[in-house]
N, C-alpha and C positions, 0 to 999 in steps of 0.2 A: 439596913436597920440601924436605928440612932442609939449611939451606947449610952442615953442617958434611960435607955429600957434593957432592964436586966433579963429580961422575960426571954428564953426564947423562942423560935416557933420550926416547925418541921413543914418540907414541903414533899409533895409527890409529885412526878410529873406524868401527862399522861396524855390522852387527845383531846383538844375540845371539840365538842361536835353539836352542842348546839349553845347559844352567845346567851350570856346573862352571868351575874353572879349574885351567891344566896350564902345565909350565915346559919347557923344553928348545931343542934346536937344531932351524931349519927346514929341510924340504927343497923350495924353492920350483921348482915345476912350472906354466908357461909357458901361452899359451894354444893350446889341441888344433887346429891345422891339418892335416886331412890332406886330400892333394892329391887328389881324383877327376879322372881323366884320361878327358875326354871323346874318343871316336872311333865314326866311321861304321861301321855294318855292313850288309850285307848279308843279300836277305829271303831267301836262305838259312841264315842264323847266327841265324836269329830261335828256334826250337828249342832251340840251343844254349845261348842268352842264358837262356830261361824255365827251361831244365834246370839251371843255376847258381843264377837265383834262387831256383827251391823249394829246393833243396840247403840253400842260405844263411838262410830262410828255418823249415827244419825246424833246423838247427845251432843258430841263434839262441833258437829253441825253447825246447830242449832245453837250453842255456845259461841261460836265465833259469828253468827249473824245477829247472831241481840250485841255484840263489841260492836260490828259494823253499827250498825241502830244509833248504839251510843255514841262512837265516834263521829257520825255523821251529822248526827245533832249538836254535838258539841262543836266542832271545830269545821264539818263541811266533807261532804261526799267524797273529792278526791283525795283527803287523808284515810276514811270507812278503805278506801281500795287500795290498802294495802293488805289489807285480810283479803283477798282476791285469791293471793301467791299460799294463805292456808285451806280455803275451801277446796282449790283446785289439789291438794296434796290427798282429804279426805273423801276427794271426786274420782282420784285417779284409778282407772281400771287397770294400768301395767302395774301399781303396786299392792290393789287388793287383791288382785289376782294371781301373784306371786307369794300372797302370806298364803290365799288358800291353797296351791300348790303345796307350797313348804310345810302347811299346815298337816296335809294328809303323807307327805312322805318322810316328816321327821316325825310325827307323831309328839310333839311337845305342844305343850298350854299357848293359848294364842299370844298372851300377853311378850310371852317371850319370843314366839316368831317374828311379830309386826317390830319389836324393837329392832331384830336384825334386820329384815328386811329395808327398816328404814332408816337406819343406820350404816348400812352400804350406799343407797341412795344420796344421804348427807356428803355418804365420806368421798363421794365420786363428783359432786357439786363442789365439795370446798379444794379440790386441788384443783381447780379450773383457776385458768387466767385472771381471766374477767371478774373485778374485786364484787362486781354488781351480785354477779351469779356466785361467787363466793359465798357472798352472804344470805341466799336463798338456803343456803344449806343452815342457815341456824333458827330459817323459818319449818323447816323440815324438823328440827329439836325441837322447836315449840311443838307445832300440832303433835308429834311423833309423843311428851311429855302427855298433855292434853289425853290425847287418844285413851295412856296406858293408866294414868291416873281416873279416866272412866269408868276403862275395866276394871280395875281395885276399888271403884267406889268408893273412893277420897274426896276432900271436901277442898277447895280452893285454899291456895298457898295462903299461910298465916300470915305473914309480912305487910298481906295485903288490905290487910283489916286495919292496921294500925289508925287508933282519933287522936295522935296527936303530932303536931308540925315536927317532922325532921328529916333530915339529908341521907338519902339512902344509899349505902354502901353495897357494894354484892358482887358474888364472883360474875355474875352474869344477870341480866333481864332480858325476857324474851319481849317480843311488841306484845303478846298478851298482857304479861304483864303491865308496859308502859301505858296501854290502853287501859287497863281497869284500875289504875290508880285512882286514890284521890288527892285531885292536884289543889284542892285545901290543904293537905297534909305534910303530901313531897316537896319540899323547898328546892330540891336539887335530886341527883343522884350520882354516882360513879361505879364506874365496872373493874373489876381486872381485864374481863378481854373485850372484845368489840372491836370495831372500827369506825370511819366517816359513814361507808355507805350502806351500813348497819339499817335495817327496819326501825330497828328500837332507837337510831339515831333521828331518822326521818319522823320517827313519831313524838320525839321529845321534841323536835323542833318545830312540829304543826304546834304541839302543849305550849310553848313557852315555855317548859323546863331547864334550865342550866344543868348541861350534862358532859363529864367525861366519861370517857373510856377508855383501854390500852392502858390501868395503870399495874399490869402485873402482880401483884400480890400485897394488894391495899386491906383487905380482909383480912388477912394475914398480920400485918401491924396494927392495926385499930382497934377500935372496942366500942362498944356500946355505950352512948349516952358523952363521949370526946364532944369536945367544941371544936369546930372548924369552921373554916371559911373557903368557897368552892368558886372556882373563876375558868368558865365554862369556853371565854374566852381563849386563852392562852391553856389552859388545859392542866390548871394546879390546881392538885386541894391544900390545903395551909391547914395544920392541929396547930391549934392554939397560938392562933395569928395576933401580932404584936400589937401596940395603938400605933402604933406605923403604918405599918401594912391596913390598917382599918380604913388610917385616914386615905390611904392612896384609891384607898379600893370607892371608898365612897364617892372623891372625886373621877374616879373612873365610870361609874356608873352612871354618874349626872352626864358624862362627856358623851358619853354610849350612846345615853337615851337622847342627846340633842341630835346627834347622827342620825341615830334611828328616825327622828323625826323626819329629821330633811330628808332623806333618801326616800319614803314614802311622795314626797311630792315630785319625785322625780319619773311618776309614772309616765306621765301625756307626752315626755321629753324625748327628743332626738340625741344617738346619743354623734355630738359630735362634739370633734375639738374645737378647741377655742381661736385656731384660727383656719377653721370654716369644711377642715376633710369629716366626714359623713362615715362612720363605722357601722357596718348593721351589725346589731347584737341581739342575736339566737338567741333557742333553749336548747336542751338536750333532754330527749323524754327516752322513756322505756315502754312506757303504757300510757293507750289512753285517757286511761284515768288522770295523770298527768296535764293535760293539755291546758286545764282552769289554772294553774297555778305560773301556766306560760305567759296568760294574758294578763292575771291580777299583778306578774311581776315589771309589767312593761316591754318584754321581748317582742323583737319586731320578727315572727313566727321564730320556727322547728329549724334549728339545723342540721340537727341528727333524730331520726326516729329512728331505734335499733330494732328492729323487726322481725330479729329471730326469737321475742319471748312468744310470739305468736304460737311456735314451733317446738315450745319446750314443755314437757311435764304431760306429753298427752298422748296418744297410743298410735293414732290417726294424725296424717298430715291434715293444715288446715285447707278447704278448696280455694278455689278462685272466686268463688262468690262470697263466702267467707271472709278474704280479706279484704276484695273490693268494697265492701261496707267497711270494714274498722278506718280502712284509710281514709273512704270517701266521707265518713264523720269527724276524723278528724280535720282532714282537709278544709271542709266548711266550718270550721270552730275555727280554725286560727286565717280564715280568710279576712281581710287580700292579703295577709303576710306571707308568705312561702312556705312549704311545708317539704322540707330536705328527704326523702327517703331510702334508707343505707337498705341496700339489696341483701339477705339476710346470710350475716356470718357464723353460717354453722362447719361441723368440721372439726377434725380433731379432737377438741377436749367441749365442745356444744354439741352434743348429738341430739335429730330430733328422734321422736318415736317414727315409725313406718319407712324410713333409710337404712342400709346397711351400713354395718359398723364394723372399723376392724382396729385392734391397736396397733399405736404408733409412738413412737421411741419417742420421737420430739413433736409433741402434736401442734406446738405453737410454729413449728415452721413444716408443717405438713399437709393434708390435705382437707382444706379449710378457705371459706369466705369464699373469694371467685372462683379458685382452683374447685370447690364442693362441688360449685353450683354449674358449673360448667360439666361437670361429671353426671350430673343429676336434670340434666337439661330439663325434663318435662317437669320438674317441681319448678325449677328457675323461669320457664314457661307462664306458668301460672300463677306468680310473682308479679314476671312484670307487665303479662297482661292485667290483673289488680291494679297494679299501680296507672296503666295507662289510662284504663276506663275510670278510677277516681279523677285521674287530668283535667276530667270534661263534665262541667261545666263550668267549674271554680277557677280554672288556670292557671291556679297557683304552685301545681306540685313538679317534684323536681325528682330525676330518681339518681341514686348514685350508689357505683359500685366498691367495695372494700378491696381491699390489700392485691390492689395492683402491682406487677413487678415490670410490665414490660407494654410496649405497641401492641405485640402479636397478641396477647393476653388481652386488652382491650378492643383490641377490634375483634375476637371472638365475642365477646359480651358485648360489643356493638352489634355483629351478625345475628344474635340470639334474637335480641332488641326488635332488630330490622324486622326479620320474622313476626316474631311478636303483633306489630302493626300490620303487617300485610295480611294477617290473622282475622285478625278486628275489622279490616277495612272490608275483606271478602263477606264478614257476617253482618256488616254496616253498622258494625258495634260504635260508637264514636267514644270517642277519644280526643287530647290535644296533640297534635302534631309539633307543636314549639314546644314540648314538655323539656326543659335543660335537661342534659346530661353531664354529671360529673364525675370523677376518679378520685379514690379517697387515697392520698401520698401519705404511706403507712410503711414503706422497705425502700432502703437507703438506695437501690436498683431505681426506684420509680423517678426517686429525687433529680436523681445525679440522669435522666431520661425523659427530665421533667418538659424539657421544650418539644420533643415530639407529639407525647401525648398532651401536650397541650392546644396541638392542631386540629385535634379529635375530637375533643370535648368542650364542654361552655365553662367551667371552673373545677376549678380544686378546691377540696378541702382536707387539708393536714389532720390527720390524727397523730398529736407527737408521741401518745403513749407508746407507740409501739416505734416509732419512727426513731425517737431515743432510744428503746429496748433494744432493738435488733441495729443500731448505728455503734451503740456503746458496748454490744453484748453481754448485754445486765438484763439476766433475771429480778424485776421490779420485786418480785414478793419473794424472793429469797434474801432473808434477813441478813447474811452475813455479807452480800457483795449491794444491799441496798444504794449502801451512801453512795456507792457509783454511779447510780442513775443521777445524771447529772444535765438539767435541761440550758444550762448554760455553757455549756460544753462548745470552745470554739469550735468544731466539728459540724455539732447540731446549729451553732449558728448561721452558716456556710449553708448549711443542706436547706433550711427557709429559705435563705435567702435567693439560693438560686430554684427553689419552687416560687417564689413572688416576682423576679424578674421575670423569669421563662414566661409564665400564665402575663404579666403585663404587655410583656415584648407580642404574645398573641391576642391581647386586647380579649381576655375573659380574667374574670374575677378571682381571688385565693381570699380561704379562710383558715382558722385555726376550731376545731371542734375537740380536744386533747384537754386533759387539765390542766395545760399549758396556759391556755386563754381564760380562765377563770382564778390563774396565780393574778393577784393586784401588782408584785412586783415586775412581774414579766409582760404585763401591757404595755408598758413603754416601750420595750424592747420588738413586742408584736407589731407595734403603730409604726417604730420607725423603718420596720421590716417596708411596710407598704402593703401590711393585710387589710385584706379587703371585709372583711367580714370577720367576728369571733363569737364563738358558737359553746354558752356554758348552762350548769346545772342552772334549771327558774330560777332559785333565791340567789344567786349569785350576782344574778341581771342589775339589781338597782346600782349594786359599789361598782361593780363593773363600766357601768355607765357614767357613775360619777368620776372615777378616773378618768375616765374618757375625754369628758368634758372638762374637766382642769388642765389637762392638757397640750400640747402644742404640736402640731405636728413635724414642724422643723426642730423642734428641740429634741423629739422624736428620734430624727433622721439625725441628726450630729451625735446622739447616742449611740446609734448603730456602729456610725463612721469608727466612733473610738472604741468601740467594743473589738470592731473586727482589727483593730492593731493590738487587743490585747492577747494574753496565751493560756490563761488559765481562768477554767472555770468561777475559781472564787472570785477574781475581779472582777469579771463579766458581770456578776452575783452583784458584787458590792456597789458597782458603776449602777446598775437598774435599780435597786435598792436608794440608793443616794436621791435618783430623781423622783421616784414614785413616793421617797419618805416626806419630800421637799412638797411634795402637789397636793396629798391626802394618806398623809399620817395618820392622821385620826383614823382611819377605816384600816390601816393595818393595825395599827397598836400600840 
């Protein structure tokens, strides 16, 4: 800031999660208490009770398919399907079946059952691993809100009514919320909690919204009708931002929008470097709904379909015919490009409905992903027959197993496999016989194992989130040993590296499908690894690409060189950093 402005300004820090920035007055909205009033009833009021909650229950409905409607119209069917993850909570028979249970044997008001009832449900979603499924749990607060505010016969959040333009502050927005905005109004918004892979994240970034979140107790400091200025980028809000910071910000915006321009025409593009190595760059989906936003973004297919949400939130396993349609849809959507499919990681802290469950101490390293599925044979059965009968006629699909530690462990899930086909063949079911098979290198055991199983199979694909996690023995979502998780880690260098040899020296392929490959500073360091593929969220595809292509691949490789003489994380850091800031800066920041 220039000291010839005396003025001066306050910043917040916090996440950015969707790019833009916006100026104007806030309207700070407090955090959402509303009161349930628990009371006894009688087991003659028990009728009356369940006749409210279907009531409430179809209302809720019905409410969240006129959102769909709207959404759909506005911005495009596969953003409407994110309400998918609320209708299935209002559909679900293990949890209306559980309030009616609790209903008739606590004898209390419905309103107050359905709150615990789904209120345990949330609170068993958000300690899960998986930051994806984490945040289903605050789709479970929404409808779970929704549902209770029916029953009370209350009238939609006031906030929402607001006619005149400003930046909204709030302890929290649900995607209902984000979705019944009026984005004439909302210039921006910020949360104290949230995350990246937040609904309400994904929703402000279908909107164009400028949005943070994570900033802790922003509502708390502010007040109603502050000037700020909100940079969605980098994830600060500014009270009463300097002619400094105005002017920075203005030139920042223009530089944004020329990026933004160009990286649209970088659909039809290949993404290669510049001197002439060929990277395929994937998606990573959760749901088919998903798949439009793989092609619009330029991805040359799927590298990961995670294909236990099939499995989640429902009472009943899904069949074989069941999922041989969702695949073999998506399959033909993203043809000829490949369509990756991770054999489903349930287990542990993923339970589906219709499996036995039992607790466990440590469920991230317990009986989970192949170890499950191998226990559970005839569901894994019916998996990957699905997936072999999508195979055929497309040819595109590929199937691949998760958190391998060993041979012996892969070639059971290869015997499974074998089966599987000789299944098919007896019922003359057809199928592709060249369908790749791959191993996903996710436990420091597989890595440092890496050349065996790589006699086995057609490729690898790294998932470093876990491969850092259980290398470094860093719990990722425990805040206080966070900053440990450190993906530059001479360690985790070493462990690539000798997954990219191993898979070359057998002449099959290696990717990265981790958030690894979707960091801009860590592409360099990927490229000069000698990955063969990287595999990131759709919107991440176009900067990803342009990286790519500014690029060089031997400058690449004499990166690595110097990396691996160094000893610590941060230089590693600063050595990627220095090239990737050197190539396209603009698209970091």
């Amino acid at each position: 800031m220039s000291s010839d402005h005396p003025q001066t300004e306050t910043r917040l820090y916090g996440v950015g999660v969707s790019p833009g920035i916006a100026r104007g007055t806030i309207l700070v909205v407090g955090e959402d208490h509303e009161e349930i009033a628990k009371y006894r009833i009688t087991p003659a009021e028990i009728p009356g009770e369940i006749g409210r909650f279907e009531s409430a229950l179809i209302q809720t409905r019905a409410q969240i398919l006129e959102m769909q409607q709207k959404i759909a119209e506005a911005i495009g069917a596969k953003d409407a399907g994110i309400f998918d993850a609320h209708l299935l909570v209002v559909e679900d028979r293990t949890l209306i079946d559980e309030v009616l249970r609790k209903l008739e044997a606590d004898l209390c008001n419905v309103e107050s059952v359905f709150q615990e009832v789904a209120a345990h449900y949330a609170d068993t979603l958000s300690k899960i691993d998986d930051p994806y499924l984490r945040e289903r749990a605050l789709d479970i607060q929404d409808v779970t809100r929704r549902v209770v505010r029916n029953l009370q016969g209350k009238a939609p959040k006031a906030f929402l009514g607001t006619t005149t333009p400003h930046i909204l502050v709030a302890h929290n927005i649900t995607p209902s919320d984000t979705a019944t905005m009026d984005r004439e109004q909302v210039l921006g918004f910020a949360t104290d909690l949230g995350s990246r892979t937040s609904h309400t994240a994904i929703m402000a970034r279908s909107l164009n919204i400028p949005a943070i979140v994570g900033l802790h107790d922003a509502t708390l400091k502010l007040e109603t009708g502050q000037e700020v200025l909100l940079d969605g980028y980098n994830g600060l809000l500014i009270l009463d931002p300097t002619p400094d910071t105005l002017w920075h910000y203005g030139e920042l915006k223009d530089r944004k929008q020329r990026v933004a321009a160009s990286l649209t025409e970088l659909r039809e593009t290949k993404s290669m470097t510049r001197d002439g190595r060929h990277v395929v760059l994937s998606a990573n989906i959760e749901l088919p709904s998903e798949v439009q936003a793989v092609i619009d973004n330029g991805a040359e297919g799927i590298g990961l379909y995670r294909t236990e949400f099939l499995y989640l939130n429902r009472v009943t396993l899904p069949s074989e015919d069941e999922q041989y349609e969702t695949y073999r849809t998506v399959a033909e959507q993203v043809a000829p490009h490949p369509l990756i499919i991770r054999t489903f990681d349930l287990g542990g802290d993923k339970v589906a409905g219709g499996t036995d469950v039992f607790d466990e101490q440590n469920p991230f390293m317990g009986m989970r992903a192949i170890r499950f599925c191998l226990e559970h044979v005839d569901m894994f059965k019916d998996q990957l027959r699905a997936i072999l009968r999508a195979s055929s006629p497309s040819g595109n699909v590929k199937i691949m197993f998760p958190m391998i530690s060993g041979a012996h462990e892969l070639r059971r899930a290869l015997s499974v496999l074998a089966e599987c086909k000789a299944e098919l063949r007896d019922k003359a079911v057809p199928f592709s016989d060249t369908c790749e098979i791959g191993a996903m290198i996710e436990i420091p055991s597989a890595a440092i194992c890496s050349e065996v199983l790589a006699r086995e199979v057609d490729f690898f694909s790294i998932g470093t989130n876990d491969l850092i996690q259980y290398a470094m023995a860093v719990d990722r979502v425990n805040e206080r040993i966070a900053h440990l998780y450190e993906p530059t880690h001479p360690a985790v260098l070493r462990l690539l590296k000798m997954v990219a040899d191993a898979a070359h020296k057998h002449e099959i392929w290696a990717g990265v499908c981790g958030e690894m490959a979707g960091d801009l500073v860590m592409v360099p360091l990927l490229l000069g690894l000698g990955m063969d593929e990287l595999s990131v969220s759709a919107s991440l595809v176009p900067r990803v690409k342009r990286a790519v292509q500014t690029l060089s691949y031997e400058e690449c490789q004499h990166l690595v060189e110097e990396a691996l003489q160094l000893e610590t994380p941060g230089e590693i850091l600063a050595l990627c950093g220095e090239v990737a800031h050197r190539h396209y800066g603009d698209l970091i920041g």
